[in-house]
Every structure is written in structure tokens, then in C-alpha cells.
N, CA, C and O atoms as a GROMACS GRO file, in nm:
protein
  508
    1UNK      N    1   0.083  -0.120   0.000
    1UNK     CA    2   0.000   0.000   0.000
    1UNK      C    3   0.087   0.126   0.000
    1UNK      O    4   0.064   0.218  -0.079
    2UNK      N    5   0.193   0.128   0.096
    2UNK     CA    6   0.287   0.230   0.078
    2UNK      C    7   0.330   0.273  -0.046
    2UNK      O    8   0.318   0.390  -0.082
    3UNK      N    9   0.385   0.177  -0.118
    3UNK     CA   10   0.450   0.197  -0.263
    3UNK      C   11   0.339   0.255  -0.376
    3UNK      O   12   0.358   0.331  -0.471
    4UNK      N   13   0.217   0.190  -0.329
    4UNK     CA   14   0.116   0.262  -0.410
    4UNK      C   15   0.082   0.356  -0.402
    4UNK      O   16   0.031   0.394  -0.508
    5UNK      N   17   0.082   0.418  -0.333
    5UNK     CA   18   0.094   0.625  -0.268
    5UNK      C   19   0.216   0.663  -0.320
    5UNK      O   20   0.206   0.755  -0.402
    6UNK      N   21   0.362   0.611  -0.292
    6UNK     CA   22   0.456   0.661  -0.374
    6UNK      C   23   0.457   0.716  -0.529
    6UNK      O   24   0.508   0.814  -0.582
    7UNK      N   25   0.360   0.584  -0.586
    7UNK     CA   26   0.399   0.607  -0.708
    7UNK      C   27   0.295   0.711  -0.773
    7UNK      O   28   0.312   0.766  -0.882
    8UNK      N   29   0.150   0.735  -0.662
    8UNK     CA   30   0.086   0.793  -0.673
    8UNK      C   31   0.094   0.962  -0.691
    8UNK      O   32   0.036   1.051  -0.754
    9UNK      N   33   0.206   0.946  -0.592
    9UNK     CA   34   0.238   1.107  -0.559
    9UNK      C   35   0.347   1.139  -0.675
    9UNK      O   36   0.350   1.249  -0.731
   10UNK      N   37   0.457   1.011  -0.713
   10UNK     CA   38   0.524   1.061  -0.809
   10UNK      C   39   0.423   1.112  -0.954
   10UNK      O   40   0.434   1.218  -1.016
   11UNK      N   41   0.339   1.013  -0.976
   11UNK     CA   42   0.286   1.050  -1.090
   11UNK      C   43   0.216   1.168  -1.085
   11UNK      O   44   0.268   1.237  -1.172
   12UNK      N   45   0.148   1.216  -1.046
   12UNK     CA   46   0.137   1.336  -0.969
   12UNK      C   47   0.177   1.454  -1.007
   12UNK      O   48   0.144   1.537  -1.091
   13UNK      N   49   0.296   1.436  -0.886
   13UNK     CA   50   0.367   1.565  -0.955
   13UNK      C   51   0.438   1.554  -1.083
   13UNK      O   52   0.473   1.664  -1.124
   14UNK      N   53   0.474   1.443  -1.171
   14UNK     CA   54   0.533   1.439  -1.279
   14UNK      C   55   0.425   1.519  -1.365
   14UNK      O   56   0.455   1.618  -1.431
   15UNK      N   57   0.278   1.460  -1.358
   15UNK     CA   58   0.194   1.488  -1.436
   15UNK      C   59   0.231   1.712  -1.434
   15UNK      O   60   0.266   1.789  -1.523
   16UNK      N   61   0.204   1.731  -1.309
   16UNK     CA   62   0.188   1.882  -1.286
   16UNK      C   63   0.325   1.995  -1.318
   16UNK      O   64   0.323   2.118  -1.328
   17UNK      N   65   0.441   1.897  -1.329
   17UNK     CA   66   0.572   1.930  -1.395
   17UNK      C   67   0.535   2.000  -1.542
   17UNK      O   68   0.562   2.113  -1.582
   18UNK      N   69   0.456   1.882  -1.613
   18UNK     CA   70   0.452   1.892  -1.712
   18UNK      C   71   0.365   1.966  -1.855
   18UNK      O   72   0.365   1.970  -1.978
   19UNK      N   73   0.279   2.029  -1.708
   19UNK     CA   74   0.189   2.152  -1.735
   19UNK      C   75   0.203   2.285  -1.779
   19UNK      O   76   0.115   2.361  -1.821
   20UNK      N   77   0.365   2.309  -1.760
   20UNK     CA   78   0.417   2.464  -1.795
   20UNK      C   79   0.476   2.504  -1.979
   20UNK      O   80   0.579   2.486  -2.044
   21UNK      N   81   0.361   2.556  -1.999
   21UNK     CA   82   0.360   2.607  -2.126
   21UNK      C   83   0.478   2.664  -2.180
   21UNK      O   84   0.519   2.766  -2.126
   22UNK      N   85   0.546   2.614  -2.283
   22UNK     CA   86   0.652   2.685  -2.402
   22UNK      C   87   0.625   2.806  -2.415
   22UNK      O   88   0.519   2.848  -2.462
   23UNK      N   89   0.755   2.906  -2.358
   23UNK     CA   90   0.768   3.044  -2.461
   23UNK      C   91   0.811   3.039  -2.566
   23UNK      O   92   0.880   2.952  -2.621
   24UNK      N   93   0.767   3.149  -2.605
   24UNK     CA   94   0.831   3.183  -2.726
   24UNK      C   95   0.828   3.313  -2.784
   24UNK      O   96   0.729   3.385  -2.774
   25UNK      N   97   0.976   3.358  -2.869
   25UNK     CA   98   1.018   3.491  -2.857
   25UNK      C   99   0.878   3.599  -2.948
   25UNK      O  100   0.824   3.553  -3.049
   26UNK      N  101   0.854   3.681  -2.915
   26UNK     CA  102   0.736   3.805  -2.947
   26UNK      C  103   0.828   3.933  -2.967
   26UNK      O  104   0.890   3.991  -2.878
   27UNK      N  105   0.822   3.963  -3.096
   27UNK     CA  106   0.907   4.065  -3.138
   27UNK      C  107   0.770   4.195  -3.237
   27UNK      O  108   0.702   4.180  -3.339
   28UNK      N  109   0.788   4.305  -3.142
   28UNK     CA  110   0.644   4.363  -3.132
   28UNK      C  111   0.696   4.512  -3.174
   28UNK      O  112   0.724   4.581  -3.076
   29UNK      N  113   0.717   4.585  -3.318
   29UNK     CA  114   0.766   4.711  -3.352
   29UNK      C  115   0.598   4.768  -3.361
   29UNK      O  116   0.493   4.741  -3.418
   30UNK      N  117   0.658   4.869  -3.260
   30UNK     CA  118   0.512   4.994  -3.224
   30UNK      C  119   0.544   5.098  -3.372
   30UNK      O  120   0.659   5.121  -3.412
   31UNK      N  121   0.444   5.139  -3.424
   31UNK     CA  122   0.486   5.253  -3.506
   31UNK      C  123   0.339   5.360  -3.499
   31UNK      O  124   0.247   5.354  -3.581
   32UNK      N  125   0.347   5.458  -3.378
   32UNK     CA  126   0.213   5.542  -3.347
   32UNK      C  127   0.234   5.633  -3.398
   32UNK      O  128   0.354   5.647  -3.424
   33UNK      N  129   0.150   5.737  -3.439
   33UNK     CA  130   0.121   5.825  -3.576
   33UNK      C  131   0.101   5.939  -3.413
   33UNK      O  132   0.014   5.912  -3.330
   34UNK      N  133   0.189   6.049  -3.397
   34UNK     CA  134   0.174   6.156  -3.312
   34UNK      C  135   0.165   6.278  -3.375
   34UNK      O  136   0.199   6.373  -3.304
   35UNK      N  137   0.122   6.311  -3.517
   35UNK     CA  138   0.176   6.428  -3.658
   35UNK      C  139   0.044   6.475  -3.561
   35UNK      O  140   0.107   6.550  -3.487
   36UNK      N  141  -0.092   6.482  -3.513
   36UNK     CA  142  -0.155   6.572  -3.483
   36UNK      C  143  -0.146   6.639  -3.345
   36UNK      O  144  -0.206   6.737  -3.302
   37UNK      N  145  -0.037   6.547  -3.277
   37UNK     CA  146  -0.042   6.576  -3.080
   37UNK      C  147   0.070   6.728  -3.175
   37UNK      O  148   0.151   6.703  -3.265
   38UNK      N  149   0.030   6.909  -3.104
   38UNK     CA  150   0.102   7.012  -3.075
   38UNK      C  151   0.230   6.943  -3.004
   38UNK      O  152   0.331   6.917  -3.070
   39UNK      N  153   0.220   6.914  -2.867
   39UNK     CA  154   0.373   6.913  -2.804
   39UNK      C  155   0.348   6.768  -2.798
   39UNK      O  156   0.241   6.715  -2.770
   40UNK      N  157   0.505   6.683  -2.838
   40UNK     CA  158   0.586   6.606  -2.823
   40UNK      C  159   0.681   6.555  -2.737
   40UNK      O  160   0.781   6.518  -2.798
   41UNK      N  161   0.687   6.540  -2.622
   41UNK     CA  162   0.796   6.532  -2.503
   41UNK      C  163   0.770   6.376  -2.458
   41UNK      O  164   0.666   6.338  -2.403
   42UNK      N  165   0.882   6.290  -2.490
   42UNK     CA  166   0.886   6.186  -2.413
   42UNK      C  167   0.826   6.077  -2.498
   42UNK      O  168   0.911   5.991  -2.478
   43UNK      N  169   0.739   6.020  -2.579
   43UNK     CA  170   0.675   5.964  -2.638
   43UNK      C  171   0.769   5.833  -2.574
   43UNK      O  172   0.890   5.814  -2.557
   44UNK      N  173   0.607   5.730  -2.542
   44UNK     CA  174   0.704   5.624  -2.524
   44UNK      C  175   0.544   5.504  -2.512
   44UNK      O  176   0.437   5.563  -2.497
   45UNK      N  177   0.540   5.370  -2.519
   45UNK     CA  178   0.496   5.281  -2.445
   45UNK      C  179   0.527   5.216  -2.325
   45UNK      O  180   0.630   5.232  -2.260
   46UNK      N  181   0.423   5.135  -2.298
   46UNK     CA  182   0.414   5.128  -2.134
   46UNK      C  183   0.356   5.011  -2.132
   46UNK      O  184   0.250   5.025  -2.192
   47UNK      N  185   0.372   4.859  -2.081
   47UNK     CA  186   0.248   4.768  -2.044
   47UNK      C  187   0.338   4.650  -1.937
   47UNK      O  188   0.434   4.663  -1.861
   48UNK      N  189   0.239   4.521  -1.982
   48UNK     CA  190   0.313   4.387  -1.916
   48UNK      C  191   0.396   4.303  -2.004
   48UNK      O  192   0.404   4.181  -2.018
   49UNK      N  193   0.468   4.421  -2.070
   49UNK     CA  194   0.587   4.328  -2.168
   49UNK      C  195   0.702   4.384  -2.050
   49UNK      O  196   0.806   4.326  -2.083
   50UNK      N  197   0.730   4.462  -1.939
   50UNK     CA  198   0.841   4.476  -1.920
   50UNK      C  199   0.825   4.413  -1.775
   50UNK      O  200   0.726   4.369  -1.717
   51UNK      N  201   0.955   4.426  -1.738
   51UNK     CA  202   0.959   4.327  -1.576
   51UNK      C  203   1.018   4.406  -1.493
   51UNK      O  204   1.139   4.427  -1.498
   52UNK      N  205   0.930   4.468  -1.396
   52UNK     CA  206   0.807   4.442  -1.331
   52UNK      C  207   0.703   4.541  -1.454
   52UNK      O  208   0.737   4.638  -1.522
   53UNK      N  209   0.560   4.465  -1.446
   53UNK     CA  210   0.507   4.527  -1.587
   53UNK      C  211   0.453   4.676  -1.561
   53UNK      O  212   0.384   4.692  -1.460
   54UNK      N  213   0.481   4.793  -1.650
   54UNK     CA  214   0.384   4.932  -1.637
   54UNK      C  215   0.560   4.974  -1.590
   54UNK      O  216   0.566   5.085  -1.644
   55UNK      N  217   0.637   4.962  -1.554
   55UNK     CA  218   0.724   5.004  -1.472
   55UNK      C  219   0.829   5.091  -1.619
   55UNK      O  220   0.832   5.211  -1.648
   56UNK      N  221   0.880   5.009  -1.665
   56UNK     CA  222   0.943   5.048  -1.780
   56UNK      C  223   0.931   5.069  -1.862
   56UNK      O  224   0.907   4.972  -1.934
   57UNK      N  225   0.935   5.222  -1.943
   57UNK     CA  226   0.865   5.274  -2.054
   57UNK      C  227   0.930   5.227  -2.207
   57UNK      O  228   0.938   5.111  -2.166
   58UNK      N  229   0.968   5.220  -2.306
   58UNK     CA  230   1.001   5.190  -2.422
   58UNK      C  231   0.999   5.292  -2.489
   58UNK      O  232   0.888   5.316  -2.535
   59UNK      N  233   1.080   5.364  -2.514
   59UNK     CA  234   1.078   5.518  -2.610
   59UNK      C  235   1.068   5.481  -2.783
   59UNK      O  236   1.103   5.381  -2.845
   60UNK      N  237   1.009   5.600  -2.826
   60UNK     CA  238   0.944   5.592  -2.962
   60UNK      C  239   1.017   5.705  -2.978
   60UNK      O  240   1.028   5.794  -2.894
   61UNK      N  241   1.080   5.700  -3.111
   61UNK     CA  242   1.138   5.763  -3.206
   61UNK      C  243   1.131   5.822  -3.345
   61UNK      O  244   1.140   5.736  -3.432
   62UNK      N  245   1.123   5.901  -3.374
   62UNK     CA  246   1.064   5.956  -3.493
   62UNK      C  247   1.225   5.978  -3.609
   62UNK      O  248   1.255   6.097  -3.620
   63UNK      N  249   1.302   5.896  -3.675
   63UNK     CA  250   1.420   5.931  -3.727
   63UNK      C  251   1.375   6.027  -3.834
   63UNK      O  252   1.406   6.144  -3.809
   64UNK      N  253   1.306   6.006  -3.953
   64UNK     CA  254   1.263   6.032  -4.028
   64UNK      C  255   1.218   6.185  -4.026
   64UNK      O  256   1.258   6.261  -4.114
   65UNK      N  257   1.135   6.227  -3.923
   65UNK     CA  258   1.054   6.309  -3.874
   65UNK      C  259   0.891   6.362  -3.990
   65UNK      O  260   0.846   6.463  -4.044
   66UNK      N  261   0.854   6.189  -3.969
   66UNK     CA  262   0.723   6.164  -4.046
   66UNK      C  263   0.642   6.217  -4.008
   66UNK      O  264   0.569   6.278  -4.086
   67UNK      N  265   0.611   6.219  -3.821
   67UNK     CA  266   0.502   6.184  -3.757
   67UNK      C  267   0.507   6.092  -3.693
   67UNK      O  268   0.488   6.095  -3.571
   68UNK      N  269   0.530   5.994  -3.754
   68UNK     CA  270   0.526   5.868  -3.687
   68UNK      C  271   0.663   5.801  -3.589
   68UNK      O  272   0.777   5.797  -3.636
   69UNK      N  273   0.630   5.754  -3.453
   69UNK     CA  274   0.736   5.724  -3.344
   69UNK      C  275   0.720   5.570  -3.378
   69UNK      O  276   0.623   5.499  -3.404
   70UNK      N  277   0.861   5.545  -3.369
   70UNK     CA  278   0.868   5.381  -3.362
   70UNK      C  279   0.935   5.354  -3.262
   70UNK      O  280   1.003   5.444  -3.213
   71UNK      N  281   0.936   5.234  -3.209
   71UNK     CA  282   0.981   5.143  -3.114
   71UNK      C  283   0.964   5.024  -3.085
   71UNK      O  284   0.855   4.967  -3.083
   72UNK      N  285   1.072   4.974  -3.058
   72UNK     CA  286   1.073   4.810  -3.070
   72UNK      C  287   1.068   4.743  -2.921
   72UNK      O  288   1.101   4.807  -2.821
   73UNK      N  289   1.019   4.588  -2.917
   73UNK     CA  290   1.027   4.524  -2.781
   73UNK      C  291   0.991   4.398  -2.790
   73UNK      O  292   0.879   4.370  -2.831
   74UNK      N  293   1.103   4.278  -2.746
   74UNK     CA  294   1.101   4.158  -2.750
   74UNK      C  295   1.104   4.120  -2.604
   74UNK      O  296   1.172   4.162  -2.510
   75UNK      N  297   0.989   4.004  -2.615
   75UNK     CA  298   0.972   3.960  -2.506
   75UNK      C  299   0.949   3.821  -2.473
   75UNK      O  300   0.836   3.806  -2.520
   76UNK      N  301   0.988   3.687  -2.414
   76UNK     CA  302   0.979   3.602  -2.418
   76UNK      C  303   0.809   3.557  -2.398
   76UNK      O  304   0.759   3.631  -2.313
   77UNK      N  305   0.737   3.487  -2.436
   77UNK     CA  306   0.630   3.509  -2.357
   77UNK      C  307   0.517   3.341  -2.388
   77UNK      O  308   0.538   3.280  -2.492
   78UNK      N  309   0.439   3.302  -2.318
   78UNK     CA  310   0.355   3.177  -2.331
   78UNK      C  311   0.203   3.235  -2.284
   78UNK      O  312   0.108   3.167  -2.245
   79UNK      N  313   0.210   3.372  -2.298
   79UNK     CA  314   0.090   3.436  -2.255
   79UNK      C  315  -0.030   3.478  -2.401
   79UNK      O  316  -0.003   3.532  -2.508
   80UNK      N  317  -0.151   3.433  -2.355
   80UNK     CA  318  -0.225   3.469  -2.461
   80UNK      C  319  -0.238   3.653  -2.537
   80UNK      O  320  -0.312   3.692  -2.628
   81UNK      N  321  -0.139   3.728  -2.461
   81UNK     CA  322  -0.146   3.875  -2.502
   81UNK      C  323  -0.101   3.934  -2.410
   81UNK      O  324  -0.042   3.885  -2.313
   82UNK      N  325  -0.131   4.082  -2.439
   82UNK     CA  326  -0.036   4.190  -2.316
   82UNK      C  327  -0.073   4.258  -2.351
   82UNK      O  328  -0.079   4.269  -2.473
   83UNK      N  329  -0.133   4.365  -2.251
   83UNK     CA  330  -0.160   4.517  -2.251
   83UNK      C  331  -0.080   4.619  -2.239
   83UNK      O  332   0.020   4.607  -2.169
   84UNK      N  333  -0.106   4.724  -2.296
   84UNK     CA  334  -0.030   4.845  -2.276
   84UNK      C  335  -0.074   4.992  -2.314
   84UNK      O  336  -0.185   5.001  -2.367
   85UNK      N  337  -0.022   5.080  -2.299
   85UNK     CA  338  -0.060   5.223  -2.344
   85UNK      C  339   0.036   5.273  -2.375
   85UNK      O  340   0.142   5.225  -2.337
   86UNK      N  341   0.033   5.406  -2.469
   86UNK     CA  342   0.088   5.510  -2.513
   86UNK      C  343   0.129   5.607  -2.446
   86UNK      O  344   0.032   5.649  -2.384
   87UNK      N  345   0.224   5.671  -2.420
   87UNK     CA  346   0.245   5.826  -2.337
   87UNK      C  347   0.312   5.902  -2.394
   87UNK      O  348   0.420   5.873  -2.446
   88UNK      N  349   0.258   6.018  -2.394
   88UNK     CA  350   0.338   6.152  -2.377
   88UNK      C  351   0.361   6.244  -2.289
   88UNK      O  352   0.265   6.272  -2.218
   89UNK      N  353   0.471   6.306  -2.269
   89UNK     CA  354   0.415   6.422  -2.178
   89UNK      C  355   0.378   6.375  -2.034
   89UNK      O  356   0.299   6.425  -1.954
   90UNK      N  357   0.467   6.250  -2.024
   90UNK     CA  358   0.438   6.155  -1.889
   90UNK      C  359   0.284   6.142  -1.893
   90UNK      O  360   0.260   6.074  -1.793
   91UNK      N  361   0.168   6.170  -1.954
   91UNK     CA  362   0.057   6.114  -1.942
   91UNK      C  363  -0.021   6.027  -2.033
   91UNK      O  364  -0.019   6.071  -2.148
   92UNK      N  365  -0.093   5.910  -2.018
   92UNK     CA  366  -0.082   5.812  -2.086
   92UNK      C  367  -0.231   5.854  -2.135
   92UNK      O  368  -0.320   5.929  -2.096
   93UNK      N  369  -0.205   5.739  -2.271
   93UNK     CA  370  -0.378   5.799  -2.392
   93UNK      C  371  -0.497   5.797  -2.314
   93UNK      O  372  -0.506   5.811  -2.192
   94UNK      N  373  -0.591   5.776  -2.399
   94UNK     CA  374  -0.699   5.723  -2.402
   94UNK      C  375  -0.788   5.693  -2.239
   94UNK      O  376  -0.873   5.623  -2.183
   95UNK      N  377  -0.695   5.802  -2.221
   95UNK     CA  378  -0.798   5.793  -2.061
   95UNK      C  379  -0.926   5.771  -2.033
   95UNK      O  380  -1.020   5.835  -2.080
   96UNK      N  381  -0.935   5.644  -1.927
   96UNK     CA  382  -1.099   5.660  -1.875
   96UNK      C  383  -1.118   5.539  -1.995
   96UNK      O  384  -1.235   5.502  -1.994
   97UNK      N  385  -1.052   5.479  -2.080
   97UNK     CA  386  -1.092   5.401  -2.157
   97UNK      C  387  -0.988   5.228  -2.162
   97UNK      O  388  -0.866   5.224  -2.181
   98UNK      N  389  -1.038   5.160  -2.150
   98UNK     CA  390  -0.962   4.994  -2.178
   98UNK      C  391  -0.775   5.033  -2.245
   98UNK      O  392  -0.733   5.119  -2.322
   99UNK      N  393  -0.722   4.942  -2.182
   99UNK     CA  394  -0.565   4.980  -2.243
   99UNK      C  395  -0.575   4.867  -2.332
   99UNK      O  396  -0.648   4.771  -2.308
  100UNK      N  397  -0.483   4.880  -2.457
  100UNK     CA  398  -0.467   4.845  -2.583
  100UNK      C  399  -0.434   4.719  -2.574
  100UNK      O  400  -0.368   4.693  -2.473
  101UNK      N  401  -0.460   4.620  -2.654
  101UNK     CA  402  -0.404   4.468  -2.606
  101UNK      C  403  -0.363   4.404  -2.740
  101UNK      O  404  -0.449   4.405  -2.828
  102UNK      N  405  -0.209   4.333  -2.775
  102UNK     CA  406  -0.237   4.262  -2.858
  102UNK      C  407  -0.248   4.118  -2.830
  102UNK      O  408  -0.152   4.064  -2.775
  103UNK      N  409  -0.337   4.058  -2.856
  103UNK     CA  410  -0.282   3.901  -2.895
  103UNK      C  411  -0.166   3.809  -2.949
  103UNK      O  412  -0.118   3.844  -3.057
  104UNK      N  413  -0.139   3.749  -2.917
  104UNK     CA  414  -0.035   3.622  -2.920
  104UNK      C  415  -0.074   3.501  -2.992
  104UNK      O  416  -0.170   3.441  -2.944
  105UNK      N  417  -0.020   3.453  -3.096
  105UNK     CA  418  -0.024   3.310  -3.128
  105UNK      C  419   0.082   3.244  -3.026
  105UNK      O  420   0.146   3.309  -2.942
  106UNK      N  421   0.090   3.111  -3.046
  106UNK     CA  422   0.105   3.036  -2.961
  106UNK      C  423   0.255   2.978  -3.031
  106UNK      O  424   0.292   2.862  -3.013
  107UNK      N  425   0.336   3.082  -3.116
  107UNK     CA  426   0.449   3.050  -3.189
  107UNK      C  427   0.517   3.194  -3.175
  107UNK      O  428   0.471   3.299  -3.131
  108UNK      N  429   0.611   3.169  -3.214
  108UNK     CA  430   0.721   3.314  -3.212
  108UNK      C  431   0.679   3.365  -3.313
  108UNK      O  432   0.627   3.294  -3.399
  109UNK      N  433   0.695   3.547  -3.334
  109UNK     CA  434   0.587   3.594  -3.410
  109UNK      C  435   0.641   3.752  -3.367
  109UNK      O  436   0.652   3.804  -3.255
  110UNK      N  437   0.674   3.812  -3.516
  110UNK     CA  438   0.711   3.884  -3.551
  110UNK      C  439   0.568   4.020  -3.525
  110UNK      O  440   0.461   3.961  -3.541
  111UNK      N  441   0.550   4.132  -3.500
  111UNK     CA  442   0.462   4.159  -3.518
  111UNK      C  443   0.469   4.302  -3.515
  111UNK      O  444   0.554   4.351  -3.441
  112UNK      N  445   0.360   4.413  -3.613
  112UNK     CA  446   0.376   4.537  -3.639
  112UNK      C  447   0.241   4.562  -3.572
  112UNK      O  448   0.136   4.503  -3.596
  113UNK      N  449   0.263   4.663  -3.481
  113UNK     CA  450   0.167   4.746  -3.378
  113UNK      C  451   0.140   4.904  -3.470
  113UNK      O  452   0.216   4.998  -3.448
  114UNK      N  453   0.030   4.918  -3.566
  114UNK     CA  454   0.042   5.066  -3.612
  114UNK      C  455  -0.112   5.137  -3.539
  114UNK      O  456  -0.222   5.084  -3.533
  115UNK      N  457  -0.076   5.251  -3.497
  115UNK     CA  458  -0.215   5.284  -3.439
  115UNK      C  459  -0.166   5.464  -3.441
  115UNK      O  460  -0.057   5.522  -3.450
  116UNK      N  461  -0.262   5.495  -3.431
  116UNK     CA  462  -0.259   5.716  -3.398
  116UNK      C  463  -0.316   5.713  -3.275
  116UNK      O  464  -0.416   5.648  -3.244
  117UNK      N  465  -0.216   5.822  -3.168
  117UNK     CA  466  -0.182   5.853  -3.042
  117UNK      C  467  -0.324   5.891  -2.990
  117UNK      O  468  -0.370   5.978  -3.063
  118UNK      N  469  -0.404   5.858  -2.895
  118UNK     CA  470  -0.520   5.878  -2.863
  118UNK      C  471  -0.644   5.835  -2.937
  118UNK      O  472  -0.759   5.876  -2.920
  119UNK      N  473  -0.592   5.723  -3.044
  119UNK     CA  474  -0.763   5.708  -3.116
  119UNK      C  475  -0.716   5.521  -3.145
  119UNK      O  476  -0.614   5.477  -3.197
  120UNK      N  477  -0.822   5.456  -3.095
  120UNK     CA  478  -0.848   5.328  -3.081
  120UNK      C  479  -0.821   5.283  -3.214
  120UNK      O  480  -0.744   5.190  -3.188
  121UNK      N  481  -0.831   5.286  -3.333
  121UNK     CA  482  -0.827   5.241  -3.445
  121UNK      C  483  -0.687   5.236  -3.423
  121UNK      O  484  -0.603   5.312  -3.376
  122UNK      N  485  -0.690   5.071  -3.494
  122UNK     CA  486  -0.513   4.984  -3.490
  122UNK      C  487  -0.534   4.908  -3.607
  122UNK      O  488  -0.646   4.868  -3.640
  123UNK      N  489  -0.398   4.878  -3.693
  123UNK     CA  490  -0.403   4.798  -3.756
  123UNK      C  491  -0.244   4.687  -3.730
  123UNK      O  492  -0.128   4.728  -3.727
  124UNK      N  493  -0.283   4.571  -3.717
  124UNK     CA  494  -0.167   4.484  -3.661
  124UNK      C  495  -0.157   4.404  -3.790
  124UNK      O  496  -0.254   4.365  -3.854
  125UNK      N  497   0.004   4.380  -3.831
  125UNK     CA  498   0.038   4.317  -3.865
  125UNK      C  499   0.162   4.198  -3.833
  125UNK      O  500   0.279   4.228  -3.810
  126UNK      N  501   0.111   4.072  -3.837
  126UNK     CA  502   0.204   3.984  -3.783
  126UNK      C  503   0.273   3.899  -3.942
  126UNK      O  504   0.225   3.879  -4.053
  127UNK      N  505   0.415   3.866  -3.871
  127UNK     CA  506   0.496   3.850  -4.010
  127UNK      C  507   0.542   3.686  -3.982
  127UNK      O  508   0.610   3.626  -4.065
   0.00000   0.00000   0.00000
């Protein structure tokens, strides 16, 4: 009877070992359209891609000087998505409203975040 609880408990926890989901790398270029925000200071994203999440901002860059800020961020991840927001001006968009989320496939996955600074309309492309 003893040995039968042993093997009980081994199987067990073998079984619950074997429950922890595969990452995989998420490579996520933001490109937000700021040509109508007057002042510009700081532009950056913000979510639960960084560790500890909301904590560390991701700066957006405009080389070109299109309008448009880009910024890049890879993150290991086995999570169905991640939220985040936009900031300028140390204050973040779309206040009073849901923060932005993309989805995740369940494979490593290249992916283009394009959206304009304060207005919900996004278009994602994954590569």
C-alpha cells in the first residue's frame, strides 16, 4: 500500500511538472502616428511586456521626422497577449478608456503594432 501512494504522488507531480507552457520569442515594432499631438515630449509605451510590468517605458522615435514614433520590444512570452498604453508628456492615452491589447499566437511571431496617439483604431500586422 505504501509503494502505491509513492507512485501515486510521483505520478502526480510528474503529471503537474509537465503543465508549464513553451515560450516563445514576441518581437512587437510599435509605429504610433503623433503628426496631430502640438507638443511632443517623451513619447514612449508602457504595459506587461516589461519586468516588473507598467514600470518600464520603451521610447518611440521619430528618425525620419514623419510623424510617426517607432519602437521596438522583444519579449519572451507563453501568454495569450499583453496590454499596454501610449504616453506623452508623462501622461498616458486614451484615458478613462480599456488599455490596448495585442494578442499572441502560440508560436514566435514577428509583429507590427500601427495605431494614432489617442484614437483606438489599430491595424496589426504579424509576419
Amino acid at each position: 500500500m505504501k509503494l502505491l501512494k509513492q507512485l501515486s504522488i510521483f505520478i502526480i507531480t510528474l503529471s503537474l511538472t509537465n503543465c508549464v507552457q513553451e515560450t516563445h520569442l514576441k518581437t512587437i515594432n510599435f509605429k504610433i502616428d503623433l503628426s496631430t499631438v502640438e507638443v511632443i515630449n517623451n513619447p514612449s509605451v508602457k504595459g506587461e511586456f516589461t519586468n516588473p510590468s507598467w514600470e518600464k517605458a520603451i521610447t518611440l522615435t521619430d528618425s525620419d521626422n514623419d510623424g510617426i514614433y517607432e519602437g521596438k520590444v522583444e519579449v519572451r512570452s507563453a501568454q495569450f497577449g499583453m496590454q499596454f498604453k501610449c504616453f506623452n508628456n508623462d501622461e498616458f492615452e486614451l484615458q478613462g478608456s480599456d488599455n490596448r491589447f495585442i494578442t499572441f499566437e502560440y508560436k514566435p511571431e514577428t509583429i507590427i503594432y500601427e495605431a494614432t496617439y489617442n484614437n483606438r483604431e489599430e491595424t496589426i500586422t504579424r509576419k
